[in-house]
N, C-alpha and C positions, 0 to 999 in steps of 0.2 A: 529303209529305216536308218535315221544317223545315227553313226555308234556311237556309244555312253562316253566321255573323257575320262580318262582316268586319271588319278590325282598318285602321282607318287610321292613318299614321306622324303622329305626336304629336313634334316635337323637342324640346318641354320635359319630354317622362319620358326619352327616350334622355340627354339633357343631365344628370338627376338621378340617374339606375344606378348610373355610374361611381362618384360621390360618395358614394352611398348605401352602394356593395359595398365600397368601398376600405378601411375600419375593420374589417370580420368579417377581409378577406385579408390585410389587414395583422398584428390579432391573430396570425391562423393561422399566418404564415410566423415570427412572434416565438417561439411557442410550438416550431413544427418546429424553430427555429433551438438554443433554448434546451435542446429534449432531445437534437440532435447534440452540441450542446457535453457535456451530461452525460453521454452515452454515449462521447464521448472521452476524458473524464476518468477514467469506471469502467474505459475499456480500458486507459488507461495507469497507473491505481492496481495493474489488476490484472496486466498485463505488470510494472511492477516488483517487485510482490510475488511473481509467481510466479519472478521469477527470482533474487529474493533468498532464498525459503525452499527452494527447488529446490538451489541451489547450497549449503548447509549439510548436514553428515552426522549433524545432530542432531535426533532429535525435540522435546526441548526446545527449542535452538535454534529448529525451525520456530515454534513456537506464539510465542515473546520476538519475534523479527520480525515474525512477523505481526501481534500487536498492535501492534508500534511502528509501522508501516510507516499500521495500520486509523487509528489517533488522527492520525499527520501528514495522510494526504491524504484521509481525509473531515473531521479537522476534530471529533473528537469527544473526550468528555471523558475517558470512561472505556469501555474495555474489557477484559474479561476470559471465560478458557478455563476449563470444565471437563471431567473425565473421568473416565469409568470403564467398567468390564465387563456384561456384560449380566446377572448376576448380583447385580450389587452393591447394597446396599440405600440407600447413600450416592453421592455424588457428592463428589472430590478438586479440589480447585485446582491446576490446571494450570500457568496464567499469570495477573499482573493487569495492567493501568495505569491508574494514577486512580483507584483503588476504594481505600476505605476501609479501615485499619490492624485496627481493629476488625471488620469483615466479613472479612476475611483470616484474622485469627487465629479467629472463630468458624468459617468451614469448615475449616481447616484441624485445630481440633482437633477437631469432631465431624462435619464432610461438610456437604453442602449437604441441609438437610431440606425437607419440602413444599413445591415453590414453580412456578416456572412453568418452570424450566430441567428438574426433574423430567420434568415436562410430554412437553416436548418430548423430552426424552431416549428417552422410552418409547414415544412417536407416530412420533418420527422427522417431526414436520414444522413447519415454522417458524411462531412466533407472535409475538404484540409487545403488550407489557403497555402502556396509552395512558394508565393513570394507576396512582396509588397504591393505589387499589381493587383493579385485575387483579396488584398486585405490592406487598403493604403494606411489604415488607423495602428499596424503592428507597429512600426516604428516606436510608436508613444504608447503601445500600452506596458512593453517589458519595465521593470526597474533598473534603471544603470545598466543596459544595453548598449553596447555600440553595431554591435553586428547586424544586420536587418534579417530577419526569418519569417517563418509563417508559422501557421497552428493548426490544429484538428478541432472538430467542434460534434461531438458525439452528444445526439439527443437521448434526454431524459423522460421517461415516462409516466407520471402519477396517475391518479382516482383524482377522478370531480373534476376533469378537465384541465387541470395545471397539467404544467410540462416544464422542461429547465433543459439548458446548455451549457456541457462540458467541453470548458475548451484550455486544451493544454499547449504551451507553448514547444515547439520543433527543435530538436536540436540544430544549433548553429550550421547553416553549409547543408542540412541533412535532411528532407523530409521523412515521415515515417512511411515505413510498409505498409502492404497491405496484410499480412501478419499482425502489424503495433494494431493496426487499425479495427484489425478484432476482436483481439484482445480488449485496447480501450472501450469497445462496446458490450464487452463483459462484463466489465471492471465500472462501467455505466448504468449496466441492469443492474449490480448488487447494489450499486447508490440508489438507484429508484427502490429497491426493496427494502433497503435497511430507511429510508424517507417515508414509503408507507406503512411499514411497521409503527414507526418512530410516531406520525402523525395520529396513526389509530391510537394508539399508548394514550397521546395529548387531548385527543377527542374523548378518550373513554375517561382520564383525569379529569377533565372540565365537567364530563356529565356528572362523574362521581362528586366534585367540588358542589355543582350546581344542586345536586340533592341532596348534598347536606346544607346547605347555602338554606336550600327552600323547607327542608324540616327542621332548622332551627327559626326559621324564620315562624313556619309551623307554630314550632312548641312556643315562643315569642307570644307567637297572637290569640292561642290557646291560654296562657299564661295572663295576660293581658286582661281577657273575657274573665276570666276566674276571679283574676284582681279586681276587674271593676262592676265585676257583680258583687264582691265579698266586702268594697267599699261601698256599695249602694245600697246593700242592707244594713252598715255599718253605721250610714247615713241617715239609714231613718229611724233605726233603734235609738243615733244620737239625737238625733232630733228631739223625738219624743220624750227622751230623760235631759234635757236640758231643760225644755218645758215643764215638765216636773218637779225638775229642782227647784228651778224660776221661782216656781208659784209660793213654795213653801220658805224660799229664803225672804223673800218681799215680804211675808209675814215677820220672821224674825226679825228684820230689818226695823217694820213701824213698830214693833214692841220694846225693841233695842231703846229706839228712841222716845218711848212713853216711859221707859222705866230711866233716859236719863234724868229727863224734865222733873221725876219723882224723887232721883236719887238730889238734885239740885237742891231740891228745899228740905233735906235734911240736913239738920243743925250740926251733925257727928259723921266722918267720913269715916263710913267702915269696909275702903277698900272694893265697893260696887264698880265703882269710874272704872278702876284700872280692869275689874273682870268684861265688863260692858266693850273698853277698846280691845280687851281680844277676842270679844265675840266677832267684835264688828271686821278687824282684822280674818278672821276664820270666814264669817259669812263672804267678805269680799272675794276670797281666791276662791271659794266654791263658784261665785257668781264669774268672776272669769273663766272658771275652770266649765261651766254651764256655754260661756260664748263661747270659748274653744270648738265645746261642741257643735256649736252652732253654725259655727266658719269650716266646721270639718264637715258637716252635714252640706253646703249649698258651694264646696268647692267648686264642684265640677260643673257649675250654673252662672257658664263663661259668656258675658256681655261683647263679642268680639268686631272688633272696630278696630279704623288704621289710628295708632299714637305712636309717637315721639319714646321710643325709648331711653334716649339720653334724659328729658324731661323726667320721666319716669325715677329715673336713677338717682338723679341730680337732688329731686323734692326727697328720695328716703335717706339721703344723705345729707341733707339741710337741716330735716325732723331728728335727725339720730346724732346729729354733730354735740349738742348738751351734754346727753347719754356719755359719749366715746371719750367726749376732754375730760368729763369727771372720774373715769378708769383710765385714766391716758391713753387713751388710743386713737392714734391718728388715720382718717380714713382719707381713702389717693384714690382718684379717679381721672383719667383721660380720656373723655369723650372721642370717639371718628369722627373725622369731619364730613366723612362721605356714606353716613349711616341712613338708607331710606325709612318713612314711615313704616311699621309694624302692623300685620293684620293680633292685636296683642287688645287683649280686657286692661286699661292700663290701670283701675281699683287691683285688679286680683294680682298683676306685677309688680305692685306695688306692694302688697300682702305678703307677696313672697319676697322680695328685697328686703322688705323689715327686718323679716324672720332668717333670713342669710345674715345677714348686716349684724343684727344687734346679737347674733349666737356668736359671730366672733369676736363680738366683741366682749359678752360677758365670756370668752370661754379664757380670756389673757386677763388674769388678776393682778398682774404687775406691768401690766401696760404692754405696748405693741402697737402692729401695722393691719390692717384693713385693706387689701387692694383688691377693686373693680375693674373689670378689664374687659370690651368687646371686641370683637374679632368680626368682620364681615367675609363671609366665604362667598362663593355663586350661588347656592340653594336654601343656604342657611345662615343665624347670626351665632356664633358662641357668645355667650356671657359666662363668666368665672367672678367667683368672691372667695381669695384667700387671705387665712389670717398665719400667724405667724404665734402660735397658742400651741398648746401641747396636741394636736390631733386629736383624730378618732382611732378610738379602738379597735382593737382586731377583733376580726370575724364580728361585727356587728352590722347588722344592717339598721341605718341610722334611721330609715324611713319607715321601718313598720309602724304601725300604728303605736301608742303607748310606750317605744324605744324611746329614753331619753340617757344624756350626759350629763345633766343641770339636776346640782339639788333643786330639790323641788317643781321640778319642769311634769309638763302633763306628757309627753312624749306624743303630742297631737301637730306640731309646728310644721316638723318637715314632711308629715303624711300630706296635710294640707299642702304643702308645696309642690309632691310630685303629685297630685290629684288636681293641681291648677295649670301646672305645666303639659300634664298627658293631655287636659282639656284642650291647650291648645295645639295639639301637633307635634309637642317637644318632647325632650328626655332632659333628668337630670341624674346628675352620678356624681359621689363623692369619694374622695382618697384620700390619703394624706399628699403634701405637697414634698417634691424632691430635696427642698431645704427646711424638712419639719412644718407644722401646722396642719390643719385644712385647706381642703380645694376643691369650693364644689362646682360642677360647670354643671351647664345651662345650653340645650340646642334648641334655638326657634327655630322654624321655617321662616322662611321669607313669601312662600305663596298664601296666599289667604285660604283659611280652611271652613267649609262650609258656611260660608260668608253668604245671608240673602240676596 
């Protein structure tokens, strides 16, 4: 058996240990010291980020923060976001900072082509271009760079097959670790969270929008129904008492005129003639006030055919020009010259132009302006008729039935107008205008509506 060696105590190596180890444990405790520090600072990069892109209801928003928030507290020069679908053959800019005006505008007009954010796009896993070689496009994407570097490209994750690319520019001379390099796929997962938060927020906004979109829309067509049921029996109650009236004023009317022929051949005028003209005066406004009802009764009894709305506008403004010189009122119209045919009744637009036309005109008793005005849009035409008259009153709605501003008016005109306008596909609405008066517009369709 070989015997045991013994170790005799030596005080000049015990004496030399201490000195010798003190450098390796010193190092060691600099370096542990140096990665707690870095790991407090990624925690508190990443606690404010997450609670700054958390607390926004924008996906955009998230990704503008999140690079502003990545360049302050790492300290970097440039970063920027891309995105797109799992289909997509390109790649969209998202967000940038510090990236190049010129790289900006080349993704954005044609995508991001071959490069290494691709890459990762498609891998799904994070890589980091170390020089110009692994990424020849760096050069030109920094802002005001001289130095050449590389960058990291940490994939994003969403719902519904989107995906995005984080990619942060290197510091100068430096690639990052594989530490930075985990972190930034941290600091990647909280952007994809606070993105799908953000985007359900927008989806659940939209549904929200969309159902009240679709019950007012609802209460509209509900409204509507009620309205032109409440005008269709309105319709035929008129009817019928216009016929009624008819009958019994035509009587007064030949007696009117049997008792002037009688009053004629008496020798002594005692004042008959003048009672007689204001029967005849009284029976006439009934007898209008009976068409009224007549024209309110067969509004909605639209003849619809392709006309010439300039035509249209032009004849109620020819018939009304006597009317408007003798109240001084001058009425302006500038036809489009690129106005197509109208699927339009052009009797019943013509019905309603009068009754626009001559309201503002009697409604300026010391004279004034009259302006017609079309507007062609893609789906529809506006027409507007404002005057320059003292307005309409508040809180009235000028179109109910029997609503009037005119002494003596039947308040039958503008019911009859929005009952020929719904006829055909349209809306009309009135306000007063931003420089005083009225202003009523007028929305046609431009498709033809139940046209045989």
């Amino acid at each position: 058996m070989r015997a045991r060696a013994t170790h005799c105590y030596d005080p000049h190596v015990m004496v030399e240990d201490p000195q010798r180890l003190q450098a390796p444990y010193e190092a060691r405790v600099r370096e542990l010291s140096e990665r707690l520090e870095q790991r407090e600072r990624e925690l508190s990069v990443l606690a404010e980020v997450a609670i700054e892109v958390h607390s926004t209801e924008s996906a955009q928003s998230v990704f503008e923060i999140a690079l502003d928030k990545v360049r302050e507290k790492l300290g970097l020069s440039a970063a920027w976001i891309l995105t797109g679908e799992e289909n997509d053959q390109q790649l969209h800019l998202a967000a940038a900072r510090g990236v190049s005006q010129r790289y900006i505008e080349e993704v954005r007009r044609s995508g991001s082509s071959d490069c290494l954010c691709r890459e990762v796009f498609w891998s799904g896993h994070t890589m980091q271009a170390r020089n110009t070689t692994q990424c020849p496009r760096m050069p030109a994407m920094i802002e005001g760079s001289s130095v050449s570097g590389g960058h990291a490209c940490i994939p994003l994750f969403f719902r519904g097959g989107s995906r995005g690319v984080l990619n942060v520019a290197a510091p100068a001379g430096r690639p990052f670790s594989e530490g930075e390099l985990r972190f930034l796929e941290t600091l990647g997962h909280q952007i994809s969270l606070a993105v799908e938060r953000a985007r359900r927020g927008e989806a659940e906004r939209q549904r929200h929008d969309e159902a009240r979109t679709a019950y007012r829309e609802l209460r509209a067509a509900q409204e509507r129904i009620i309205e032109t049921e409440k005008m269709a029996l309105l319709g035929t109650f008129a009817a019928g008492l216009a016929h009624e009236i008819r009958n019994p004023l035509n009587s007064i009317a030949l007696q009117l005129s049997v008792i002037e022929r009688r009053n004629a051949r008496l020798e002594t005028d005692l004042g008959i003639g003048e009672l007689i003209g204001i029967i005849r005066e009284e029976v006439s406004r009934l007898d209008a006030l009976a068409g009224d009802f007549l024209q309110f009764s067969r509004a909605d009894r639209v003849q619809q055919g392709f006309a010439d709305l300039n035509l249209v506008i032009e004849h109620v403004l020819r018939l009304l020009e006597p009317h408007s010189a003798a109240c001084d009122v001058r009425l302006v119209y500038q036809p489009p010259s690129d106005l197509p045919p109208l699927p339009i009744d052009a009797e019943k637009m013509k019905q309603v132009m009068i009754n626009l036309v001559r309201n503002g005109v009697e409604a300026m008793t010391g004279g004034g302006l009259v302006t017609v005005k079309v507007v062609l849009n893609p789906e529809s035409v506006q027409l507007s008729v404002e005057d320059t008259g003292p307005g309409l009153p508040d809180d009235v709605d000028v179109f109910q039935i029997f609503t009037t501003t005119k002494p003596g008016g039947t308040g039958l005109g503008l019911s009859i107008a929005r009952q020929i306008i719904a006829s055909h596909g349209g809306a009309i609405t009135a306000r007063n205008a931003p420089g005083g008066g009225a202003l009523f517009e007028i929305t046609l369709p431009i498709a033809p509506r139940d046209l045989p």
